[in-house]
FIKOLZA-1660 file (N, C-alpha, C; in steps of 0.1 Angstrom, whole numbers, plus 5000, padded with zeros to 4 digits):
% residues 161
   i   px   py   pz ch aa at
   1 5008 4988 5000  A  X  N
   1 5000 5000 5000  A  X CA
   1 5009 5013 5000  A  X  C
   2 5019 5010 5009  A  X  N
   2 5028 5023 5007  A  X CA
   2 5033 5028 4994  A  X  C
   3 5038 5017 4989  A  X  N
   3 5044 5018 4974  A  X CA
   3 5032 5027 4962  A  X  C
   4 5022 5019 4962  A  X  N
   4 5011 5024 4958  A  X CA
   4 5008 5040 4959  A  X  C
   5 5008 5041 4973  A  X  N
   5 5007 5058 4974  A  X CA
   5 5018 5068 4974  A  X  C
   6 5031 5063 4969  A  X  N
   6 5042 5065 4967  A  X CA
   6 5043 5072 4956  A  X  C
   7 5038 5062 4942  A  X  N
   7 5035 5063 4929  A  X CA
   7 5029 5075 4926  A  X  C
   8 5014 5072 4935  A  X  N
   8 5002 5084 4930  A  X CA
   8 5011 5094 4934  A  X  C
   9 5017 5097 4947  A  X  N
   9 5017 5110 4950  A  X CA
   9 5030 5113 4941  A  X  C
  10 5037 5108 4937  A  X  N
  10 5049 5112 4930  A  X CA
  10 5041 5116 4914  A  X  C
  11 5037 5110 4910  A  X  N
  11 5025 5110 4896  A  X CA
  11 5020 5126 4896  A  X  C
  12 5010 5124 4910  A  X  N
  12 4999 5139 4905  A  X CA
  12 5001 5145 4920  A  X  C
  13 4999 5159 4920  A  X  N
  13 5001 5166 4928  A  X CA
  13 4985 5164 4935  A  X  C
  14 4985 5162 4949  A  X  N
  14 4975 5156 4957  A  X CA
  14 4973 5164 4970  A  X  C
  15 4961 5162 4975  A  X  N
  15 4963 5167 4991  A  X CA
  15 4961 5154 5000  A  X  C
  16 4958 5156 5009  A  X  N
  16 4957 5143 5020  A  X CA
  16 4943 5136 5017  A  X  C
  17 4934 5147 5016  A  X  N
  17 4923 5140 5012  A  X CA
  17 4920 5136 5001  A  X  C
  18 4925 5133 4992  A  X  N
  18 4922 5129 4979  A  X CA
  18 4935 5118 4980  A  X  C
  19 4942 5115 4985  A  X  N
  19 4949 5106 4989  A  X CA
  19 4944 5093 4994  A  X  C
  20 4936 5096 5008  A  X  N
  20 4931 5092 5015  A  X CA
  20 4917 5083 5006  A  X  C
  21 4907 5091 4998  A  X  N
  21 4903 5083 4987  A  X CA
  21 4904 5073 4977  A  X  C
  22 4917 5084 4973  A  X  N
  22 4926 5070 4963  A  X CA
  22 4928 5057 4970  A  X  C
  23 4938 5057 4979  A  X  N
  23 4935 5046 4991  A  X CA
  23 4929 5037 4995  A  X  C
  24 4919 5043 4996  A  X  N
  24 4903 5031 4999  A  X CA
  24 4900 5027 4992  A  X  C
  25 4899 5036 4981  A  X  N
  25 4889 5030 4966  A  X CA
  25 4902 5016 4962  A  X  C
  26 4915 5018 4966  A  X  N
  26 4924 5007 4959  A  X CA
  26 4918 4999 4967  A  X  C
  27 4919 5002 4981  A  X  N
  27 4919 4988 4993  A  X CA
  27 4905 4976 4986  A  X  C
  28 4895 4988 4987  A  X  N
  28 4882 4982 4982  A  X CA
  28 4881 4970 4968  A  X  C
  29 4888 4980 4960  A  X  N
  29 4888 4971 4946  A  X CA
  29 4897 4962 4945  A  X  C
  30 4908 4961 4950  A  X  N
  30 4919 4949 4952  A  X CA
  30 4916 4937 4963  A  X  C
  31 4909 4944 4973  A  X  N
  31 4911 4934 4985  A  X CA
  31 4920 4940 4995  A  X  C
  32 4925 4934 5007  A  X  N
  32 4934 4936 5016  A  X CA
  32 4940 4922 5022  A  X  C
  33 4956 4919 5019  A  X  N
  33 4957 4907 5023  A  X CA
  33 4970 4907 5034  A  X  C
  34 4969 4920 5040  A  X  N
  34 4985 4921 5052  A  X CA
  34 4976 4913 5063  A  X  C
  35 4993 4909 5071  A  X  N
  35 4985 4906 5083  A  X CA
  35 4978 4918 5093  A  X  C
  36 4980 4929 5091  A  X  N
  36 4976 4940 5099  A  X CA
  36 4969 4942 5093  A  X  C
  37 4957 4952 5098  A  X  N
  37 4946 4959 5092  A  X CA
  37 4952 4972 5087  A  X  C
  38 4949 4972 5070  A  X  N
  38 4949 4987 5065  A  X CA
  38 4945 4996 5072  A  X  C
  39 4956 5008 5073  A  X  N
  39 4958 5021 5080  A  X CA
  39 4963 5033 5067  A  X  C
  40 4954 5033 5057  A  X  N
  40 4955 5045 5045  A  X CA
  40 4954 5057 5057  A  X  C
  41 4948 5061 5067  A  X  N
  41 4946 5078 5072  A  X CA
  41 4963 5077 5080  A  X  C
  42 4966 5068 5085  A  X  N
  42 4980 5066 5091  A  X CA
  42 4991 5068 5083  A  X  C
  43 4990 5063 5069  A  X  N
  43 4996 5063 5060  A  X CA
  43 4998 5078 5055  A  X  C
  44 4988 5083 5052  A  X  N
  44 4980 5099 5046  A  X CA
  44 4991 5106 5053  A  X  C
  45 4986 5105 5066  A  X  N
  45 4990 5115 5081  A  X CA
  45 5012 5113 5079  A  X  C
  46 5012 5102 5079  A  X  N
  46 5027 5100 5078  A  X CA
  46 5034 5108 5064  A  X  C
  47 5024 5111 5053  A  X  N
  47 5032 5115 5045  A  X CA
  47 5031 5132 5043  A  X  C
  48 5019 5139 5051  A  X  N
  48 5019 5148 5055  A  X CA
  48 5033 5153 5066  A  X  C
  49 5035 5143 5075  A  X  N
  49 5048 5145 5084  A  X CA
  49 5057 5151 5073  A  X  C
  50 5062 5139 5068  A  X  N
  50 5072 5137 5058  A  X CA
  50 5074 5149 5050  A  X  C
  51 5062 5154 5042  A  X  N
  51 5063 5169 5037  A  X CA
  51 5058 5163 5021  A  X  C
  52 5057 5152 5020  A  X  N
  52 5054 5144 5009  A  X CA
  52 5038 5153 4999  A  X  C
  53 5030 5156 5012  A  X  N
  53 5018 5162 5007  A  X CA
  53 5017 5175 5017  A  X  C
  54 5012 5183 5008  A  X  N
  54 5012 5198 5012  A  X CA
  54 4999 5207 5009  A  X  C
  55 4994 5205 5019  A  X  N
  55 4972 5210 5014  A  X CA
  55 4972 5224 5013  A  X  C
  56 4985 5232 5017  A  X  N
  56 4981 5244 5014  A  X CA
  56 4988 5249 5005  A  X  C
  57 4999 5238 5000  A  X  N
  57 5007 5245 4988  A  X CA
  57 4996 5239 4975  A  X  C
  58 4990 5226 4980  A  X  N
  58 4978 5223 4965  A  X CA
  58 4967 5234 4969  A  X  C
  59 4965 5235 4973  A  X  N
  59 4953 5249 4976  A  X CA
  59 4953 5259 4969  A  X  C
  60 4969 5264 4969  A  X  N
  60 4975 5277 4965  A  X CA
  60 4974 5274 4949  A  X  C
  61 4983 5261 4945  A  X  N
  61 4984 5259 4933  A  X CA
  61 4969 5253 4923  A  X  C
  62 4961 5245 4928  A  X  N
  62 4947 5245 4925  A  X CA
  62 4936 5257 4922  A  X  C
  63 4940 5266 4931  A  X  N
  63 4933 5277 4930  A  X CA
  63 4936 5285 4919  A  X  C
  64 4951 5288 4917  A  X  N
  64 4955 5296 4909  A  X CA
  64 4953 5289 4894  A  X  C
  65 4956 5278 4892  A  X  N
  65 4950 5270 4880  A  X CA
  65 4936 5271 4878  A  X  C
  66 4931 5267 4887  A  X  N
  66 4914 5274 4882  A  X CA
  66 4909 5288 4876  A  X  C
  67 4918 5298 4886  A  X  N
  67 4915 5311 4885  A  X CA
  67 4917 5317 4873  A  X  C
  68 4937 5306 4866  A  X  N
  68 4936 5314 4854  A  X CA
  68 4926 5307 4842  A  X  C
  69 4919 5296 4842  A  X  N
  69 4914 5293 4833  A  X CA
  69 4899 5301 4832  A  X  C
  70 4897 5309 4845  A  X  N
  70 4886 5319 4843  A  X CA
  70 4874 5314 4855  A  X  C
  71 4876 5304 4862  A  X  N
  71 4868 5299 4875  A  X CA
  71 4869 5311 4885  A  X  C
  72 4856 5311 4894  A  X  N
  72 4852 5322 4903  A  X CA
  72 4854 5318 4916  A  X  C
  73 4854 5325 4925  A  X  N
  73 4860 5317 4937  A  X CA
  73 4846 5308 4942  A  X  C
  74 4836 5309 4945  A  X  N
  74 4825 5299 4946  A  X CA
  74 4831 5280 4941  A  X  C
  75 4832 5286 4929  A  X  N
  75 4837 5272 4919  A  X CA
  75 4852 5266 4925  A  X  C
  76 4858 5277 4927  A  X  N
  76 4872 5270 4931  A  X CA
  76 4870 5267 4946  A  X  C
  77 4866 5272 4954  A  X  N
  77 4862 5270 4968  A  X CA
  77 4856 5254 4969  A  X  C
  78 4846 5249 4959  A  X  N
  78 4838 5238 4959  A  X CA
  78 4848 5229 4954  A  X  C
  79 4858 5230 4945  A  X  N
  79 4869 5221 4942  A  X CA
  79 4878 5215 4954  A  X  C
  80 4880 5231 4963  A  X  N
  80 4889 5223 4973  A  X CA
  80 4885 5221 4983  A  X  C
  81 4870 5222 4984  A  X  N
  81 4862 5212 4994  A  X CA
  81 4859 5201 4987  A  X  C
  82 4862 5199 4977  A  X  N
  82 4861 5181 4975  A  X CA
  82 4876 5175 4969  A  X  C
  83 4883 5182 4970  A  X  N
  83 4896 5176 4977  A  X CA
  83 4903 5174 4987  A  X  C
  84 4894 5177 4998  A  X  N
  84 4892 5177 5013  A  X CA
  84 4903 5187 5020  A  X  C
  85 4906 5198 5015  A  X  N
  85 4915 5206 5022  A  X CA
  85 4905 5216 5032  A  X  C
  86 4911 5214 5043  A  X  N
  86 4904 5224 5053  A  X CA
  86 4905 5239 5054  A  X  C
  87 4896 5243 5060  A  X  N
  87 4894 5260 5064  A  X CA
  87 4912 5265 5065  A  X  C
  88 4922 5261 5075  A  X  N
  88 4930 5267 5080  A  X CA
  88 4940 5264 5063  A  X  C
  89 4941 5253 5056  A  X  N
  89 4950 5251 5048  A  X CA
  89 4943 5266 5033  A  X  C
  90 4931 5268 5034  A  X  N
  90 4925 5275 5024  A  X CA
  90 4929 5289 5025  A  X  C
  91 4935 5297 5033  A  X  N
  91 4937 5312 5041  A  X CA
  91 4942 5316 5029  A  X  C
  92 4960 5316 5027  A  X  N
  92 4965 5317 5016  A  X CA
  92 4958 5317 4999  A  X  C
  93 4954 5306 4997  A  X  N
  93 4948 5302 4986  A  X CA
  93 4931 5313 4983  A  X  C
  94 4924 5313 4993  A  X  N
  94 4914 5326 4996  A  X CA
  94 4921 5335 4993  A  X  C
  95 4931 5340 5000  A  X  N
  95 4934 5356 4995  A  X CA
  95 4932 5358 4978  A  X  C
  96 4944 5345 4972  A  X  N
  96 4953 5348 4964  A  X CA
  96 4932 5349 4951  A  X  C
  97 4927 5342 4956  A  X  N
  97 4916 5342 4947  A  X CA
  97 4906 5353 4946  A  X  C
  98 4906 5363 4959  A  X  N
  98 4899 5376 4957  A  X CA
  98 4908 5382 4948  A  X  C
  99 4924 5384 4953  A  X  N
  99 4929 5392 4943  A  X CA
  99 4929 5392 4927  A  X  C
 100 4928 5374 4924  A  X  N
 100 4924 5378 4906  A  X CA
 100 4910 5373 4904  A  X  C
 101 4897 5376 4914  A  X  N
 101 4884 5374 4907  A  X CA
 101 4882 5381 4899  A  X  C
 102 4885 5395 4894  A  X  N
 102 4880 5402 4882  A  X CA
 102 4892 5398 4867  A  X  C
 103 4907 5391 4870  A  X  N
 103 4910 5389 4859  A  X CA
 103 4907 5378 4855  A  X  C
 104 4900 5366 4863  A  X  N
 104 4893 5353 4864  A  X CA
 104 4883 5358 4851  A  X  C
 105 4873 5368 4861  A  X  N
 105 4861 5368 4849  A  X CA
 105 4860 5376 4835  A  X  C
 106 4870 5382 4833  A  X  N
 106 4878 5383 4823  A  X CA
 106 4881 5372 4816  A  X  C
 107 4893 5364 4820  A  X  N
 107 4895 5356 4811  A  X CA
 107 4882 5342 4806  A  X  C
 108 4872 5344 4814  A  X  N
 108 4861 5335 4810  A  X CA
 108 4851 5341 4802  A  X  C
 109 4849 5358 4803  A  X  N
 109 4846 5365 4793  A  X CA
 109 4854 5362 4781  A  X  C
 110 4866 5363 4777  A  X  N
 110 4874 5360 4771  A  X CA
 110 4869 5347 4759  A  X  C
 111 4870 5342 4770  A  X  N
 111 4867 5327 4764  A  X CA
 111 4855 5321 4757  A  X  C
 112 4844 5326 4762  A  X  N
 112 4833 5324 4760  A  X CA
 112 4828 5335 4750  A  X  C
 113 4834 5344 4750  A  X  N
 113 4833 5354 4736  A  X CA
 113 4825 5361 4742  A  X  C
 114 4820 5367 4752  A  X  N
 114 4808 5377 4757  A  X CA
 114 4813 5389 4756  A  X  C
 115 4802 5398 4764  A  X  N
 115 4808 5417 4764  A  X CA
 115 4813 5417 4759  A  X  C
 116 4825 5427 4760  A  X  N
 116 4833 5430 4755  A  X CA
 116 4840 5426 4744  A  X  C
 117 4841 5409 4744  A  X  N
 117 4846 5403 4735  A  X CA
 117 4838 5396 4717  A  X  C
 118 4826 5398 4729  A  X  N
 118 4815 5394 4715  A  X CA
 118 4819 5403 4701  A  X  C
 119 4812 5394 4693  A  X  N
 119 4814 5405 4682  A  X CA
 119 4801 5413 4677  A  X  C
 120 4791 5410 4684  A  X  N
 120 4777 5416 4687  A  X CA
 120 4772 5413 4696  A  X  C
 121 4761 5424 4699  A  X  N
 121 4752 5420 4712  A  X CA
 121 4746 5406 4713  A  X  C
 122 4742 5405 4725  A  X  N
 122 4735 5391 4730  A  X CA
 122 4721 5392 4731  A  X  C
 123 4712 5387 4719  A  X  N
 123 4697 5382 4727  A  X CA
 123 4695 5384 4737  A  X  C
 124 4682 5381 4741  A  X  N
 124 4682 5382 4759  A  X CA
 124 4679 5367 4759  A  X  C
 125 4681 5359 4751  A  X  N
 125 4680 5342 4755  A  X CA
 125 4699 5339 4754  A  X  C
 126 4704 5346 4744  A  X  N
 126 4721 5345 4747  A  X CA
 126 4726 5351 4761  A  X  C
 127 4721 5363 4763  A  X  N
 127 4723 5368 4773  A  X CA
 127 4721 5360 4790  A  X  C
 128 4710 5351 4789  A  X  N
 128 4704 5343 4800  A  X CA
 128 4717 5332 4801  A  X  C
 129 4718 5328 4790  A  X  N
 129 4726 5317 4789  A  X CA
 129 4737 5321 4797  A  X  C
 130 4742 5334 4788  A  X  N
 130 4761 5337 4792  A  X CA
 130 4760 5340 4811  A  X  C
 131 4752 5345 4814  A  X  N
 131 4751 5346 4827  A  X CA
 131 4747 5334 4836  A  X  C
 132 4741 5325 4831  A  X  N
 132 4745 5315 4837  A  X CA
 132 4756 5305 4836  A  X  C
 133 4761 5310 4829  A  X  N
 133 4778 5300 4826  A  X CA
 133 4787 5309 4832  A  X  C
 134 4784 5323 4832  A  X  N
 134 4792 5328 4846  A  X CA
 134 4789 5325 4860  A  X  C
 135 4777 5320 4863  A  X  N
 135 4773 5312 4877  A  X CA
 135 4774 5300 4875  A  X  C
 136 4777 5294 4868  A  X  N
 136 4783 5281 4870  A  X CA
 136 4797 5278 4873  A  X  C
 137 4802 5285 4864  A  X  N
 137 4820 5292 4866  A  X CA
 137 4819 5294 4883  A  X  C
 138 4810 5296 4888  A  X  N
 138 4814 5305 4899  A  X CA
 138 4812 5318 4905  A  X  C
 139 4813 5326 4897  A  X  N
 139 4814 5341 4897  A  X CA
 139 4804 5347 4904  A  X  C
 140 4800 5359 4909  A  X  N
 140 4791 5363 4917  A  X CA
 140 4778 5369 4901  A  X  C
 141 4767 5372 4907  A  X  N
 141 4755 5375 4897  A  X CA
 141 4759 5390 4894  A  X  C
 142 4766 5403 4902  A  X  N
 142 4768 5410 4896  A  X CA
 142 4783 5413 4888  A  X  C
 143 4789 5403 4893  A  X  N
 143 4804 5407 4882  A  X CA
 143 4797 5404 4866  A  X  C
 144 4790 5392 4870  A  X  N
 144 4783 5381 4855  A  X CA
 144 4780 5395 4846  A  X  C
 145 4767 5395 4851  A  X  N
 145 4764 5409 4846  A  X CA
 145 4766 5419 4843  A  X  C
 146 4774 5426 4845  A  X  N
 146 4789 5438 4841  A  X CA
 146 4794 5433 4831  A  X  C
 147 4801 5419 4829  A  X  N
 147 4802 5413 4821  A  X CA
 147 4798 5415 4807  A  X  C
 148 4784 5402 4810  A  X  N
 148 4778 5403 4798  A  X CA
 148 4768 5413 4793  A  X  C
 149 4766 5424 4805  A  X  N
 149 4759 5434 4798  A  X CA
 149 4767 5444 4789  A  X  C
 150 4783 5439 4787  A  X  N
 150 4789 5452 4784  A  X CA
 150 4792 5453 4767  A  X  C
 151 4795 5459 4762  A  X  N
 151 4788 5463 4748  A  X CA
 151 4803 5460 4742  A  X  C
 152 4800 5448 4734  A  X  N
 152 4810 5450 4724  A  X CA
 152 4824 5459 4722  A  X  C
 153 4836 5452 4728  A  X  N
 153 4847 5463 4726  A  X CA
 153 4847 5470 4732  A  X  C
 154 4840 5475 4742  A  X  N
 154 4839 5484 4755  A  X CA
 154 4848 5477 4763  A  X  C
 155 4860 5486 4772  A  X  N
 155 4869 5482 4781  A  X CA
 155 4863 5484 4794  A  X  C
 156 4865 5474 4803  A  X  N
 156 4857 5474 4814  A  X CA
 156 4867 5476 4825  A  X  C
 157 4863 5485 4836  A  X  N
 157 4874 5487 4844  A  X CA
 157 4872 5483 4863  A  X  C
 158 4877 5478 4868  A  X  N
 158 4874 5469 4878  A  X CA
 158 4867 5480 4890  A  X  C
 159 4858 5478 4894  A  X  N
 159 4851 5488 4903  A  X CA
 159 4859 5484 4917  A  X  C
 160 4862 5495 4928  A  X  N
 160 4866 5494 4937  A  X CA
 160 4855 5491 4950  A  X  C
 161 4856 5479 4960  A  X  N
 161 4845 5477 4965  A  X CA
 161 4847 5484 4980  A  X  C
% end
Protein backbone atom coordinates (compact mmCIF):
# COMPACT_ATOMS: atom_id res chain seq x y z
CA UNK A 1 0.00 0.00 0.00
CA UNK A 2 2.82 2.32 0.68
CA UNK A 3 4.38 1.83 -2.64
CA UNK A 4 1.09 2.37 -4.25
CA UNK A 5 0.74 5.83 -2.56
CA UNK A 6 4.22 6.51 -3.32
CA UNK A 7 3.52 6.32 -7.11
CA UNK A 8 0.24 8.36 -7.01
CA UNK A 9 1.72 11.02 -4.96
CA UNK A 10 4.86 11.17 -6.99
CA UNK A 11 2.48 10.99 -10.42
CA UNK A 12 -0.08 13.89 -9.52
CA UNK A 13 0.05 16.59 -7.20
CA UNK A 14 -2.53 15.56 -4.34
CA UNK A 15 -3.67 16.66 -0.95
CA UNK A 16 -4.32 14.25 2.02
CA UNK A 17 -7.70 14.01 1.20
CA UNK A 18 -7.79 12.93 -2.08
CA UNK A 19 -5.09 10.60 -1.06
CA UNK A 20 -6.92 9.18 1.54
CA UNK A 21 -9.74 8.27 -1.28
CA UNK A 22 -7.41 6.98 -3.71
CA UNK A 23 -6.46 4.57 -0.87
CA UNK A 24 -9.65 3.09 -0.12
CA UNK A 25 -11.09 3.02 -3.40
CA UNK A 26 -7.56 0.68 -4.07
CA UNK A 27 -8.06 -1.15 -0.71
CA UNK A 28 -11.82 -1.79 -1.79
CA UNK A 29 -11.18 -2.86 -5.36
CA UNK A 30 -8.11 -5.11 -4.82
CA UNK A 31 -8.95 -6.56 -1.51
CA UNK A 32 -6.63 -6.41 1.63
CA UNK A 33 -4.34 -9.26 2.34
CA UNK A 34 -1.53 -7.89 5.20
CA UNK A 35 -1.47 -9.42 8.35
CA UNK A 36 -2.38 -5.97 9.94
CA UNK A 37 -5.40 -4.15 9.24
CA UNK A 38 -5.05 -1.35 6.52
CA UNK A 39 -4.21 2.09 7.99
CA UNK A 40 -4.51 4.55 4.49
CA UNK A 41 -5.36 7.80 7.24
CA UNK A 42 -2.03 6.56 9.05
CA UNK A 43 -0.36 6.34 5.95
CA UNK A 44 -1.95 9.86 4.65
CA UNK A 45 -0.98 11.45 8.06
CA UNK A 46 2.66 10.01 7.77
CA UNK A 47 3.19 11.49 4.52
CA UNK A 48 1.95 14.83 5.48
CA UNK A 49 4.75 14.46 8.35
CA UNK A 50 7.19 13.72 5.75
CA UNK A 51 6.28 16.90 3.74
CA UNK A 52 5.42 14.37 0.91
CA UNK A 53 1.83 16.17 0.65
CA UNK A 54 1.22 19.84 1.22
CA UNK A 55 -2.80 20.96 1.38
CA UNK A 56 -1.89 24.40 1.44
CA UNK A 57 0.69 24.50 -1.21
CA UNK A 58 -2.18 22.29 -3.47
CA UNK A 59 -4.66 24.93 -2.44
CA UNK A 60 -2.48 27.65 -3.49
CA UNK A 61 -1.60 25.88 -6.73
CA UNK A 62 -5.29 24.51 -7.54
CA UNK A 63 -6.72 27.73 -6.99
CA UNK A 64 -4.50 29.60 -9.06
CA UNK A 65 -4.96 27.00 -12.02
CA UNK A 66 -8.63 27.38 -11.78
CA UNK A 67 -8.46 31.06 -11.54
CA UNK A 68 -6.39 31.40 -14.60
CA UNK A 69 -8.63 29.31 -16.74
CA UNK A 70 -11.45 31.94 -15.70
CA UNK A 71 -13.24 29.86 -12.51
CA UNK A 72 -14.84 32.24 -9.73
CA UNK A 73 -14.03 31.71 -6.31
CA UNK A 74 -17.49 29.88 -5.41
CA UNK A 75 -16.28 27.25 -8.06
CA UNK A 76 -12.80 26.98 -6.89
CA UNK A 77 -13.84 27.04 -3.16
CA UNK A 78 -16.16 23.82 -4.15
CA UNK A 79 -13.07 22.13 -5.81
CA UNK A 80 -11.14 22.35 -2.75
CA UNK A 81 -13.75 21.17 -0.59
CA UNK A 82 -13.92 18.13 -2.54
CA UNK A 83 -10.36 17.63 -2.33
CA UNK A 84 -10.77 17.66 1.27
CA UNK A 85 -8.54 20.61 2.17
CA UNK A 86 -9.60 22.38 5.33
CA UNK A 87 -10.58 26.04 6.38
CA UNK A 88 -7.00 26.71 8.01
CA UNK A 89 -5.03 25.11 4.83
CA UNK A 90 -7.50 27.52 2.40
CA UNK A 91 -6.33 31.21 4.13
CA UNK A 92 -3.52 31.71 1.56
CA UNK A 93 -5.17 30.21 -1.41
CA UNK A 94 -8.55 32.61 -0.39
CA UNK A 95 -6.55 35.64 -0.49
CA UNK A 96 -4.72 34.81 -3.64
CA UNK A 97 -8.41 34.16 -5.28
CA UNK A 98 -10.14 37.63 -4.27
CA UNK A 99 -7.06 39.22 -5.73
CA UNK A 100 -7.59 37.84 -9.37
CA UNK A 101 -11.57 37.44 -9.31
CA UNK A 102 -12.04 40.20 -11.76
CA UNK A 103 -9.00 38.92 -14.13
CA UNK A 104 -10.66 35.28 -13.60
CA UNK A 105 -13.90 36.83 -15.09
CA UNK A 106 -12.21 38.34 -17.69
CA UNK A 107 -10.51 35.60 -18.88
CA UNK A 108 -13.93 33.54 -19.01
CA UNK A 109 -15.40 36.50 -20.72
CA UNK A 110 -12.56 35.97 -22.91
CA UNK A 111 -13.28 32.72 -23.58
CA UNK A 112 -16.73 32.44 -24.03
CA UNK A 113 -16.65 35.39 -26.40
CA UNK A 114 -19.21 37.66 -24.29
CA UNK A 115 -19.17 41.73 -23.63
CA UNK A 116 -16.68 42.98 -24.47
CA UNK A 117 -15.39 40.28 -26.53
CA UNK A 118 -18.51 39.42 -28.51
CA UNK A 119 -18.62 40.49 -31.80
CA UNK A 120 -22.30 41.62 -31.35
CA UNK A 121 -24.83 41.96 -28.82
CA UNK A 122 -26.53 39.11 -26.95
CA UNK A 123 -30.28 38.18 -27.34
CA UNK A 124 -31.78 38.17 -24.12
CA UNK A 125 -32.00 34.20 -24.55
CA UNK A 126 -27.87 34.52 -25.27
CA UNK A 127 -27.69 36.84 -22.68
CA UNK A 128 -29.57 34.31 -20.00
CA UNK A 129 -27.38 31.66 -21.10
CA UNK A 130 -23.86 33.74 -20.85
CA UNK A 131 -24.86 34.63 -17.26
CA UNK A 132 -25.47 31.52 -16.32
CA UNK A 133 -22.21 30.01 -17.40
CA UNK A 134 -20.82 32.85 -15.39
CA UNK A 135 -22.75 31.22 -12.26
CA UNK A 136 -21.69 28.11 -12.98
CA UNK A 137 -17.98 29.18 -13.42
CA UNK A 138 -18.59 30.54 -10.05
CA UNK A 139 -18.59 34.12 -10.31
CA UNK A 140 -20.86 36.27 -8.30
CA UNK A 141 -24.50 37.46 -10.27
CA UNK A 142 -23.18 41.04 -10.40
CA UNK A 143 -19.65 40.68 -11.78
CA UNK A 144 -21.72 38.15 -14.53
CA UNK A 145 -23.64 40.89 -15.39
CA UNK A 146 -21.07 43.83 -15.85
CA UNK A 147 -19.76 41.27 -17.90
CA UNK A 148 -22.19 40.34 -20.24
CA UNK A 149 -24.07 43.41 -20.20
CA UNK A 150 -21.07 45.21 -21.59
CA UNK A 151 -21.20 46.27 -25.19
CA UNK A 152 -19.00 44.98 -27.61
CA UNK A 153 -15.28 46.25 -27.45
CA UNK A 154 -16.07 48.39 -24.53
CA UNK A 155 -13.09 48.18 -21.94
CA UNK A 156 -14.32 47.35 -18.64
CA UNK A 157 -12.63 48.69 -15.57
CA UNK A 158 -12.63 46.88 -12.19
CA UNK A 159 -14.90 48.75 -9.70
CA UNK A 160 -13.39 49.39 -6.30
CA UNK A 161 -15.48 47.69 -3.51
Amino acid sequence: MRDMALRHVARFATSRGKLLSYLKRKIKERGWGGEQPADPEGLADRFVEIGYIDDAGYAVMKSGALARRGYGARRIDQDLRAAGIGEEDRVQADAQIAAEAWAAADRFARRKRVGPYATAPLDPKQREKAIAAFLRAGHDYAVARRWVDAAPGEALAQEEE
